[in-house]
C-alpha positions in Angstrom: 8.2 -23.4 -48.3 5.8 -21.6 -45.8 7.1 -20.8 -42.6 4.8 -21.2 -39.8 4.6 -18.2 -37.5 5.7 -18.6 -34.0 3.6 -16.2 -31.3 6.2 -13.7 -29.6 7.7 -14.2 -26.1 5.4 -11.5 -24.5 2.2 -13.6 -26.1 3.6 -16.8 -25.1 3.7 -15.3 -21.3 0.4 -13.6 -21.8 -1.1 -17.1 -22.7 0.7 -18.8 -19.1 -0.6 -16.2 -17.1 -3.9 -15.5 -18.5 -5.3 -18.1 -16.2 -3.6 -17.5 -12.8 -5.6 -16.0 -9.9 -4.4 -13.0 -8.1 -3.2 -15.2 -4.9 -1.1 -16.7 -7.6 0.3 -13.4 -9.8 1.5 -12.1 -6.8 3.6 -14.8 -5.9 5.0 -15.5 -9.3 5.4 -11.5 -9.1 7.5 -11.6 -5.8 9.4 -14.4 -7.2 10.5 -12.6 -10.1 11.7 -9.1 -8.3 12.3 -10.8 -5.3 16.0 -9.8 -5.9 15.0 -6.0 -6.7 12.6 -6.4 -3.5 15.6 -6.9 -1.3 18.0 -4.3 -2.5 15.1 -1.8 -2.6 14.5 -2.4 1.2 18.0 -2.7 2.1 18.9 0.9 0.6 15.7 2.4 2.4 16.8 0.7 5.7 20.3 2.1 5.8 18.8 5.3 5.5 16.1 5.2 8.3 15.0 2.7 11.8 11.9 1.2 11.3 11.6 -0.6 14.7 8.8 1.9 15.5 7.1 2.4 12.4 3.9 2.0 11.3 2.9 0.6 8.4 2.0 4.4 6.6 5.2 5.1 7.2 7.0 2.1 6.1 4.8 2.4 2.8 5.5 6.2 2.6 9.4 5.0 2.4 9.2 2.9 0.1 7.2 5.2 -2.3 9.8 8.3 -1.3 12.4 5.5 -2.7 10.8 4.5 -5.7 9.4 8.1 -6.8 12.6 10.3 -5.5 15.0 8.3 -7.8 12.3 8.7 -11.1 12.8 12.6 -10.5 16.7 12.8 -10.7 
């Protein structure tokens, strides 16, 4: 009896996504981490007011967020 090989997970969403255009990735992108997006910001908020801001600095937040907690 042969048994028929069945392409892993990761090819299978390789496959679905292959033919998406950027416009498209991104949203499917937000979609998925759209939870993560939102406790990301919420974290960075608490810390700092942003009603002033530009956008360098709203961007330089988020990176300090992302990279300071890699380094610890």
């Amino acid at each position: 009896m042969e048994t028929i090989q069945q392409p892993s997970i990761f090819a299978q969403l390789v496959d679905k996504l292959r033919n998406k255009s950027e416009e498209e990735l991104r949203v499917l992108f937000l979609q998925l981490l759209a939870n993560d997006l939102t406790e990301e910001w919420r974290n960075i908020t608490e810390k700092a007011d942003f009603k002033n801001a530009s956008e360098e600095d709203i961007i330089k937040a988020i990176q300090g967020n992302r990279y300071h907690r890699q380094h610890e």
